[in-house]
N, C-alpha and C positions, 0 to 999 in steps of 0.2 A: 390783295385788297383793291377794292376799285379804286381809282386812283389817274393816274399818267402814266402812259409808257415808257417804259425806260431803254425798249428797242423798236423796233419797226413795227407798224401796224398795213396786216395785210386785208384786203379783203377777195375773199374767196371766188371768182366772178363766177356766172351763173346761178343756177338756185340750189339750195342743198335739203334733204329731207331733216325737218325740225322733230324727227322722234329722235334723232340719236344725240346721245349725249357725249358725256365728258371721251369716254371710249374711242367711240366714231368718229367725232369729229378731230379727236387726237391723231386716228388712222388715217383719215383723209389729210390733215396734214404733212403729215408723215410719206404716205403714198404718194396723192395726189399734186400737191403743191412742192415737194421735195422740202420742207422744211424741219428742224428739229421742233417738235413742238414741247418739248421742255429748257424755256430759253427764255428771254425777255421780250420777244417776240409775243403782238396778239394779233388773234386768228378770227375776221370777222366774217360772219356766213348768214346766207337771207333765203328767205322760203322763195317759193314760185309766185305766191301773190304779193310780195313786196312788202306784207304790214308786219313781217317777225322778222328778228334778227339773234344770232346768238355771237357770244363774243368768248373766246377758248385761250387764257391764257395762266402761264405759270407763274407761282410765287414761292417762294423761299421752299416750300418740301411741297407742296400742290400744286393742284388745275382749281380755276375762278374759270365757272362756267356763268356767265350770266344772259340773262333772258331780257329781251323789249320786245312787249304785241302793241301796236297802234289798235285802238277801236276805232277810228276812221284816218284816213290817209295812206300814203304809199311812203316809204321813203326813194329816194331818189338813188336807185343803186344802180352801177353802169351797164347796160343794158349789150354792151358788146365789147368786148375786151381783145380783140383777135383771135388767136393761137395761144393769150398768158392765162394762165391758171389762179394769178394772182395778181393785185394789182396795190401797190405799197401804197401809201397814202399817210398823211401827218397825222399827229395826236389831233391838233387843230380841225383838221378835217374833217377828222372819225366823228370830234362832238359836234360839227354841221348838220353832218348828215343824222347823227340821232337825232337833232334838234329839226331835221325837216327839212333844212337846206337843200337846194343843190349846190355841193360840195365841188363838183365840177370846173364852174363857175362864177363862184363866188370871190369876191375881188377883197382882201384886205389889208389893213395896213401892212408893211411889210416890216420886220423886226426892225429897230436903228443900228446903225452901223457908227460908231466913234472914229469921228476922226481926228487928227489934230490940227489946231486952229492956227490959226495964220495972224 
């Protein structure tokens, strides 16, 4: 179910063709990224013009394919990644970048940390 992740969140760098579905994009995981894609693990992947995204992850006996088209805008997905086929990123992040963000970037608070008081 859509939700939070409860393992790492990849995204696929470069662009990937948005006809394949739950299948393909299972196999590109699998092949390409070296990952199990039956795992807690989500697999986030974006067209060539930047406004689709799909997002390929498993839950309890399935695959949760879900879909986002922008009717205007880009999202901000990283345009050069080296030699990685992947590049991990926070649950936090993941929902920047739906939201339009750059995720790169962007500055927030950072979790608190308990200490004990004096």
């Amino acid at each position: 179910m859509w939700g939070t992740p409860q393992g790492m969140v990849y995204l696929a760098t470069g662009h990937h063709d948005m006809r394949k579905s739950i299948n393909g994009l299972a196999l590109v995981v699998a092949e390409t990224l070296g990952h199990d894609p039956v795992g807690a693990h989500w697999f986030v992947f974006c067209n060539r013009g930047r406004d689709r995204l799909k997002i390929l992850h498993w839950d309890t006996n399935g695959f949760w394919l879900h879909c986002r088209r922008l009717e205007q805008g880009r999202f901000h997905w990283p345009k050069d990644a080296g030699d990685e086929q992947s590049l991990a990123v926070t649950a936090r992040q993941l929902r920047w970048l739906i939201d339009g963000l750059n995720w790169q970037n962007a500055v927030a608070h950072q979790p608190f940390e308990r200490r004990a008081m004096l």
